[in-house]
C-alpha positions in Angstrom: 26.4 -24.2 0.5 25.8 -20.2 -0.5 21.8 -20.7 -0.6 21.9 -22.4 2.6 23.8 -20.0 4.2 21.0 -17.4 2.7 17.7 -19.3 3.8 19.6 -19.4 7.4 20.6 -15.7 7.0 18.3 -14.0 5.6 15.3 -16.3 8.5 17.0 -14.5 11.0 17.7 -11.3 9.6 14.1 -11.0 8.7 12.8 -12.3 11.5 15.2 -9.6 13.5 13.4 -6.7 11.3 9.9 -7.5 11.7 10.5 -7.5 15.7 12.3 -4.5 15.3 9.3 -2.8 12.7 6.4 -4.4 14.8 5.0 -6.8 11.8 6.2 -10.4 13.4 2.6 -11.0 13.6 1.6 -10.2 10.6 3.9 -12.1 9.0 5.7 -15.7 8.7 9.0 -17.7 8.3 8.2 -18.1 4.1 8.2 -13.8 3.9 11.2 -13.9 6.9 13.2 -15.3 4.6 11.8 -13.2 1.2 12.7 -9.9 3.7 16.0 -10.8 4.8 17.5 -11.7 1.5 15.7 -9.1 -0.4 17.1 -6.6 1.9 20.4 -7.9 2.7 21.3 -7.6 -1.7 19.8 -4.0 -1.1 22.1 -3.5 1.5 25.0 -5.5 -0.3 24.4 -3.5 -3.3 23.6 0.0 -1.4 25.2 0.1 2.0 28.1 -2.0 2.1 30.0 0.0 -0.6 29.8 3.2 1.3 30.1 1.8 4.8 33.0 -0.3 2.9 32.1 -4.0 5.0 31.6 -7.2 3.2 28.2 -8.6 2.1 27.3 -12.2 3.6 28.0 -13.4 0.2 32.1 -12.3 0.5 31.4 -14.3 4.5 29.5 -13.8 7.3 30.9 -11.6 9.7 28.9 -9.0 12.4 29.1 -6.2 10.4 28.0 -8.4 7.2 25.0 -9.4 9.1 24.4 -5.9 10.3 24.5 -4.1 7.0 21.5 -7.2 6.1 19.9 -6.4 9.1 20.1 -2.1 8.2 19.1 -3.6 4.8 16.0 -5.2 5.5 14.2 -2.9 8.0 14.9 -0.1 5.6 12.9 -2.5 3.2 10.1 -3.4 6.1 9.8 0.7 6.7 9.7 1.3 2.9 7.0 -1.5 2.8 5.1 0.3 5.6 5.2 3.4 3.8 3.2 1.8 0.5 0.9 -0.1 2.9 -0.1 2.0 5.7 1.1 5.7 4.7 3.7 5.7 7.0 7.4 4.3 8.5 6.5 4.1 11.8 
């Protein structure tokens, strides 16, 4: 049930960032997914312990979902950084 809960998660989480960063056109559900769970075990790994929340693995919760969410456009602007030159 844990993957599940990370393709569903990590969809909307990445889908969430790229409105937020301006890239939803530029790309699909496939790298959604790839962004949200990529950034939500960033911010499980990097945010969560400082902030002292749970990570969507310990159960989803709001602030779970928003340390992912903080997580992944951190990734998207570092992303935008390599590929255009700047965050935005």
């Amino acid at each position: 049930m844990g993957i599940i809960m990370w393709l569903i998660v990590g969809g909307v989480v990445g889908w969430l960032a790229s409105i937020i960063m301006r890239r939803d056109a530029q790309q699909g559900i496939f790298l959604n997914i790839i962004v949200g769970i990529v950034g939500a075990v960033l911010a499980g790994w990097l945010i969560a312990p400082l902030l002292g929340t749970a990570t969507i693995n310990e159960g989803l919760s709001v602030a779970s979902f928003l340390v992912s969410l903080v997580g992944a456009v951190i990734l998207l602007a570092i992303v935008n950084l390599f590929t255009r030159g700047r965050a935005r």
